[in-house]
N, C-alpha and C positions, 0 to 999 in steps of 0.2 A: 503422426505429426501433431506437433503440439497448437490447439487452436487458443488463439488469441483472444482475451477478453474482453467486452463492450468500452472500447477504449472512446468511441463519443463521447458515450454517457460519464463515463469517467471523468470527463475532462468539461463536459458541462455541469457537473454537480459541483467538480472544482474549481470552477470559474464561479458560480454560485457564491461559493461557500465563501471564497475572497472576496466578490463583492459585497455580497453583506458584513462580514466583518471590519471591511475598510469604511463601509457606511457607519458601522457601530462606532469605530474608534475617532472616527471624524467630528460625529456628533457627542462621545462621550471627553472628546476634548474641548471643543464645545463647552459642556458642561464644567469640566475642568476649571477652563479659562470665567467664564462668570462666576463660578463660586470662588474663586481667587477673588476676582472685582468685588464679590460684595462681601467678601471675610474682612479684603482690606477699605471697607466703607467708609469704617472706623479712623483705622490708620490715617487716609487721607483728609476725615474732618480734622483729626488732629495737629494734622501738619501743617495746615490752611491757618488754623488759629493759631500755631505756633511761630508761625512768620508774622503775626500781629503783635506789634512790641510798643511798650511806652519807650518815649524819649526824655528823660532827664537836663533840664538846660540846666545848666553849674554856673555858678559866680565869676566875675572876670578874675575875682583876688585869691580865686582855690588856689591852695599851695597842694605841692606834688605829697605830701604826708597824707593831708587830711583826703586827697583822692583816692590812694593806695586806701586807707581806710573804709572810706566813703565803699568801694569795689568788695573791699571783706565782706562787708555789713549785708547789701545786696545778693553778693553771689550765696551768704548761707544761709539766705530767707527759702524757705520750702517749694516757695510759686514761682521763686526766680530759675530759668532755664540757663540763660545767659548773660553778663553782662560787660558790653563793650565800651570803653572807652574810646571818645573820637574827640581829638583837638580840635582845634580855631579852624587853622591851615588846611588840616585834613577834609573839615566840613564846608570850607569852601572850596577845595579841589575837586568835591566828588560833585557839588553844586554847580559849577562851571562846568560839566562833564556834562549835566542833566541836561543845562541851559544850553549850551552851545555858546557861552559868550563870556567873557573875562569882566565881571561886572568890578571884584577885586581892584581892579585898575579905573574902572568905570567911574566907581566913587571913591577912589582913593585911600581908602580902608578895607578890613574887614570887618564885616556887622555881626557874623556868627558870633558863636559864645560854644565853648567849648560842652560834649552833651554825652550822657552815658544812656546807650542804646539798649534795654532791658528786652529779652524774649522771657515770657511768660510759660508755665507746661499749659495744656488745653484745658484743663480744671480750670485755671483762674482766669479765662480769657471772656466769663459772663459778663452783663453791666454791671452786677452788682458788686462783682468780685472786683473788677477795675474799679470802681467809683471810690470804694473803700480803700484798696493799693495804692488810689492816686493821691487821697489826705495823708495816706503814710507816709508817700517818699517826699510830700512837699513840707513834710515833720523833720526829713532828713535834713544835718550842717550844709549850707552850700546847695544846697536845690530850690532854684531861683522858679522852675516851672515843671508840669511836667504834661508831656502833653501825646496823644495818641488820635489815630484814626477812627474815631467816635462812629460817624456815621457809616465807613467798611465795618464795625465792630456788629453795629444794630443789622446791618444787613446778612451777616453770617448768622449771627443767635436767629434772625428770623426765619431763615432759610436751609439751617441744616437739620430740625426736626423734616421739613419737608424735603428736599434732599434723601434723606435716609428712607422715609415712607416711600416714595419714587422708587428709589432701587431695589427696596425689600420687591415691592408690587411687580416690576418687571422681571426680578430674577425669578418669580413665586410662577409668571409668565411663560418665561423663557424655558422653564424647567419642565412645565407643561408640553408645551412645544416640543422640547425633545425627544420627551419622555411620547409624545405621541409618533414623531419618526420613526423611532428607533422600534416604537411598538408596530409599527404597520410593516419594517425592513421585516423582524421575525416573522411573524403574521402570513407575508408571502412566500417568507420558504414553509414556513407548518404547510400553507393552501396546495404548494408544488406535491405535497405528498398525504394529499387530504383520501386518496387511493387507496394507498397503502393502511391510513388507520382502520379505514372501513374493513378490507380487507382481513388486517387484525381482528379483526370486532367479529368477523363471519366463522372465524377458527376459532373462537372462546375465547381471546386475549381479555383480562379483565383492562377496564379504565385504569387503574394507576401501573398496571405492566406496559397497557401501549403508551403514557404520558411517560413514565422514568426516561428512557431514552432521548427524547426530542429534547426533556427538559433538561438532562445532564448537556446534551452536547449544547445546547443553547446556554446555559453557564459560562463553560470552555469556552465558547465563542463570548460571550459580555466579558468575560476575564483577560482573553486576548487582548479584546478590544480597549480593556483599561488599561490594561501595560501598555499597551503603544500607544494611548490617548497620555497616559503619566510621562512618558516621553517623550514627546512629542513637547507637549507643556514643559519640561524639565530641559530641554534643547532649547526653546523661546526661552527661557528664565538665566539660561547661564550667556546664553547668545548676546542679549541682551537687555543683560544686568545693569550696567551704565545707565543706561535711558530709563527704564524702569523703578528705578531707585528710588526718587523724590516722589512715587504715587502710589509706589506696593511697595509694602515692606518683607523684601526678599530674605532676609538675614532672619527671620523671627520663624524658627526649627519647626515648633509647636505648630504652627498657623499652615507651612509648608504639608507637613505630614499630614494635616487633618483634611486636606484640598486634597490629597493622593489618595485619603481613606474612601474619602467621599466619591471618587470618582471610581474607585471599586468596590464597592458597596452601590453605587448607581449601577454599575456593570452588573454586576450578579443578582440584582433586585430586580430593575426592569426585565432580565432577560428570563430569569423565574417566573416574572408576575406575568409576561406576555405571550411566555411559550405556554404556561397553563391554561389560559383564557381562552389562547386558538386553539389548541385540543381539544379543551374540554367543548368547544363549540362544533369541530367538526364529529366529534363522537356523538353527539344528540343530533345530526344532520340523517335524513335520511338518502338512499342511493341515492334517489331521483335530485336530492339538491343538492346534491354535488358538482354538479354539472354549472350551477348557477352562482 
């Protein structure tokens, strides 16, 4: 009769091996998702400053030619992002929107003055780079004023050197952190079978014959765990993409691949660097401290 194999042990070393793996991938998306946040660090100071626009106030007497012009001249300046045209009407329809109250009727008029709405790229959005923008457009036919959010301007230049020092420092943190998890997860499977190296070590086994093994499988397992950390991450990314949009820049190929490289390259590095570290510590342990 055919006797059956230590199916406990089987099914504890299995349960093991899942747990830690689901530990890896949990924490190696983790890593995932912050190195996303601070690739697009960048992206989002840019975005912040690119919603910072001058406004243009125009003449009552622009005729429809010289504004069609007027919009040329702008749109093919280098630093210009965007430029909107917004009538009388228009700017006080959105102004009574803000207001809550039909002031239009209030006074009997309208006081706006029709205004071209200028988004700037994040290059030109300095002080110095506006200051100089704003003599130029007020050099422009028909540009009665121009005028911008001065003091949001000074408070962005002062705060997104610091801003970015911030996030470097935590993610430099957070990667620490991980990188220590994830090193103590393997650490306790090597200790579960701290036994067996010795063991090894009583037969002749040399150090890098008994480390190959723990360190191969402990690879396959960081590699596992980066595939289903990249997915994982790649299921949040297409899930929602919508909401996402305006603070990572999802569309941008280069930035996406280099967050999946790094997250398997984390996977294979950590689990190289921390399966070697526990072997080579339990191989210079002697019997009696194994126990301890």
């Amino acid at each position: 009769m055919r006797k059956k194999g230590p199916q406990p042990i089987r099914r504890k070393l299995l349960n093991a091996w899942f747990v830690s793996t689901l530990s890896i991938t949990l924490l190696l998306f983790l890593v995932g998702l912050l190195t996303l946040l601070v690739f697009n660090a960048r992206y989002l100071n840019a975005y912040i400053r690119e919603n910072i626009g001058l406004t243009l106030v125009l003449d009552e007497d622009v005729r429809e030619v010289d504004l069609i012009q007027l919009e040329k001249m702008l749109s093919a300046r280098p630093e210009v992002k965007t430029a909107t045209y917004v009538d009388a009407a228009s700017a006080a329809k959105i102004l009574e929107e803000e207001l809550g109250e039909n002031f239009v009727g209030f006074l009997g008029y309208n006081p706006l003055q029709a205004t071209i709405d200028v988004k700037l790229f994040a290059a030109y959005t300095h002080n110095d780079s506006l200051n100089v923008l704003e003599q130029q457009f007020l050099s422009f036919p028909h540009v009665e004023e121009v005028y911008y959010q001065r003091n949001l301007v000074n408070l962005i230049n002062e705060n997104a050197h610091k801003i970015s020092l911030i996030i470097g420092v935590l993610g430099v943190i957070m990667l620490l952190i991980f990188f220590a998890l994830i090193n103590n997860t393997i650490r306790l499977s090597i200790y579960a079978n701290r036994f067996i190296i010795h063991t090894m070590q009583l037969v002749g086994a040399t150090r890098s014959f008994i480390r190959k093994p723990f360190v191969n499988r402990a690879i396959v397992q960081g590699l596992i765990g980066a595939l289903l950390a990249n997915l994982i991450l790649l299921f949040l990314i297409v899930s929602y993409n919508t909401q996402f949009r305006e603070i990572i820049e999802l569309n941008n190929q280069q930035l996406m691949a280099g967050v999946f490289i790094t997250v398997f390259v984390a996977g294979w590095l950590i689990a190289w660097l921390s399966t070697t570290l526990a072997v080579n510590k339990f191989l210079r342990l002697q019997y009696d401290e194994l126990f301890y």
